[in-house]
C-alpha positions in Angstrom: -90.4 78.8 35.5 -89.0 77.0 38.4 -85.5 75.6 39.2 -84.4 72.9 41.6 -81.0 71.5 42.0 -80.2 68.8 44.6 -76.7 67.4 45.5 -76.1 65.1 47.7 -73.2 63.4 48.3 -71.8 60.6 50.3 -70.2 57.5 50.1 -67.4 59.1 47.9 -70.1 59.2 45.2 -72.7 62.4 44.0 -75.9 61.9 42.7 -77.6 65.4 41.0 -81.2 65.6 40.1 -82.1 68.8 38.0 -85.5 69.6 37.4 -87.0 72.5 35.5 -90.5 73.2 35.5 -93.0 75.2 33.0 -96.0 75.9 34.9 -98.6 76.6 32.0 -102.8 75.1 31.5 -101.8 71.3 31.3 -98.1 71.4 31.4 -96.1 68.5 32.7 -92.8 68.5 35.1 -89.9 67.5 33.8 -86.8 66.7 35.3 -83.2 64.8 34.4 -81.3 62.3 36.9 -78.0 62.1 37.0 -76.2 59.5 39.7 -73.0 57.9 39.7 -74.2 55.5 42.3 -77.5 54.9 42.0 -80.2 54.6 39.3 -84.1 56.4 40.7 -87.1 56.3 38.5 -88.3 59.4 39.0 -92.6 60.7 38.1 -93.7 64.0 38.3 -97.3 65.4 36.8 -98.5 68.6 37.2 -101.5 70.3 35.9 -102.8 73.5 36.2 -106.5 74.4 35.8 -108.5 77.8 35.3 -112.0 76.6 34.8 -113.0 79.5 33.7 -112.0 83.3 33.8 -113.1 83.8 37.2 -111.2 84.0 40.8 -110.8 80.3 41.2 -107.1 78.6 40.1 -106.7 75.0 40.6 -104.0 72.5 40.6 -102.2 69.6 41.7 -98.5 67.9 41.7 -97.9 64.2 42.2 -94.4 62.9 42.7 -93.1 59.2 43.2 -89.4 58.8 43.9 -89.1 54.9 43.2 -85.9 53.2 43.5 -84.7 50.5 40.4 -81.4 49.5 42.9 -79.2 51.2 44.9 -75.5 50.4 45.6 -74.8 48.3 48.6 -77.8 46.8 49.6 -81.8 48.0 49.8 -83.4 50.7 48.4 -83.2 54.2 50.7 -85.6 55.9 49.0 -89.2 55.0 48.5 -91.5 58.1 48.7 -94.5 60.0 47.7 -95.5 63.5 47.7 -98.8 65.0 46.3 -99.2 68.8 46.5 -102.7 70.5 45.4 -103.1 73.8 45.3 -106.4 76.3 45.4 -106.4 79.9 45.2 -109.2 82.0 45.1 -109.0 85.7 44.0 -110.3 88.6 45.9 -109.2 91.4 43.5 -106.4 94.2 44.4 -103.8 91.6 45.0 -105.5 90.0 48.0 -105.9 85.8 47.9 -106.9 82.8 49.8 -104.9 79.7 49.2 -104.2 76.1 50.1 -101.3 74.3 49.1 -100.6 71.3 51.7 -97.7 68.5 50.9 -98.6 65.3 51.8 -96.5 62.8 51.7 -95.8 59.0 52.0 -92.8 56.9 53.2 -93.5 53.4 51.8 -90.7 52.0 53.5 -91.7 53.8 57.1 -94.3 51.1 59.4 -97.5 51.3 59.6 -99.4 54.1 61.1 -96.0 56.3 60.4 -95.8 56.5 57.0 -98.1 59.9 56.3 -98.1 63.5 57.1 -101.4 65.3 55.8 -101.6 68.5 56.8 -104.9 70.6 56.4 -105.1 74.4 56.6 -104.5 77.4 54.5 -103.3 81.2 54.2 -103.6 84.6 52.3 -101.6 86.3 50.1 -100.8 89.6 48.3 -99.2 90.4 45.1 -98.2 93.5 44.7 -95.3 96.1 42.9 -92.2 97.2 45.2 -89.6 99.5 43.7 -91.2 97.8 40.2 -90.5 94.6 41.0 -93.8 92.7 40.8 -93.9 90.1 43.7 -96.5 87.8 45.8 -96.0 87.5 50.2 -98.2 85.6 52.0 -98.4 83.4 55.0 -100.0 80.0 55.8 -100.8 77.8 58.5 -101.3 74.0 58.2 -102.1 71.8 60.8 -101.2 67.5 61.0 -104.1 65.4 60.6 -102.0 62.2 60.2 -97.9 61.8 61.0 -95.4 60.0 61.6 -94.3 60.1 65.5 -91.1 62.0 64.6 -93.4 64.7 62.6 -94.0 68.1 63.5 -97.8 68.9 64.4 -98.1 72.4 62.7 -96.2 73.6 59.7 -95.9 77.9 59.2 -94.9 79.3 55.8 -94.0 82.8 55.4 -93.7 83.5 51.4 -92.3 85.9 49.3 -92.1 85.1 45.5 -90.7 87.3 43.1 -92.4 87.8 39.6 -90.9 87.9 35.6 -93.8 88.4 34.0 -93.5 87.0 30.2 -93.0 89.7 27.4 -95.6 89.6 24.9 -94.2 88.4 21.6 -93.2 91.3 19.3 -93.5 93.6 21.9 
């Protein structure tokens, strides 16, 4: 399970979005919206696929932040973000992945409104002091951005793992 918790606040007003997420074969994302000055129609899917018990885990994320109205004028926000994900499994801990963001600013002009980044990194999950946990590291390089984008993005990752209890055990 994953957390967010935004807050922004401005305009002597606050608006909160919470989301939760329950990453299981063909789960969905939910989250709740709560804004004192504006209303967001928020869409998240995510689905999670194992074709079959092998080394290969596959997935995506697709998330559109559309606007209904916002106070004092136009729409801020108009945005798109698609994440996939592959992994593939060497054994002893050791993995290959991509995961890239991409994302869309509909209100941006043309020829700035996407970053698509293309790369990928490795990964090791592993036990310290019995704390299961994954690190890893991952390069991705800009295809397509905006003028004001970076051309490389590095992530250096360290994830720390509750594995589930087995019921009745």
């Amino acid at each position: 399970m994953a957390y967010n918790l935004q807050r922004h606040t401005g305009d002597n007003t606050t608006r909160e979005t919470t989301c939760a997420q329950f990453v299981r074969p063909s789960a969905s994302f939910s989250c709740a919206l709560h804004s004192s000055s504006a209303a967001r129609l928020l869409r998240r899917r995510r689905s999670l696929e194992q074709p079959s018990p092998g080394p290969f885990v596959l997935g995506s994320l697709f998330t559109q932040f559309s606007p209904m109205h916002d106070a004092n004028g136009k729409p801020k926000l108009n945005a798109f973000l698609w994440q996939y994900f592959i992994n593939y499994n060497f054994g002893k801990g050791w993995a290959l992945a991509s995961a890239p963001s991409m994302t869309a600013d509909w209100t941006a002009a043309d020829g700035q409104k996407w970053t698509i980044p293309v790369g990928d990194g490795i990964s090791r999950t592993l036990v310290f002091q019995r704390q299961p946990m994954t690190l890893g590291f991952q390069y991705y390089y800009n295809v397509q951005r905006p003028d004001n984008a970076p051309t490389t993005t590095v992530r250096f990752i360290l994830s720390l793992i509750y594995p589930q209890k087995p019921a009745g055990g």
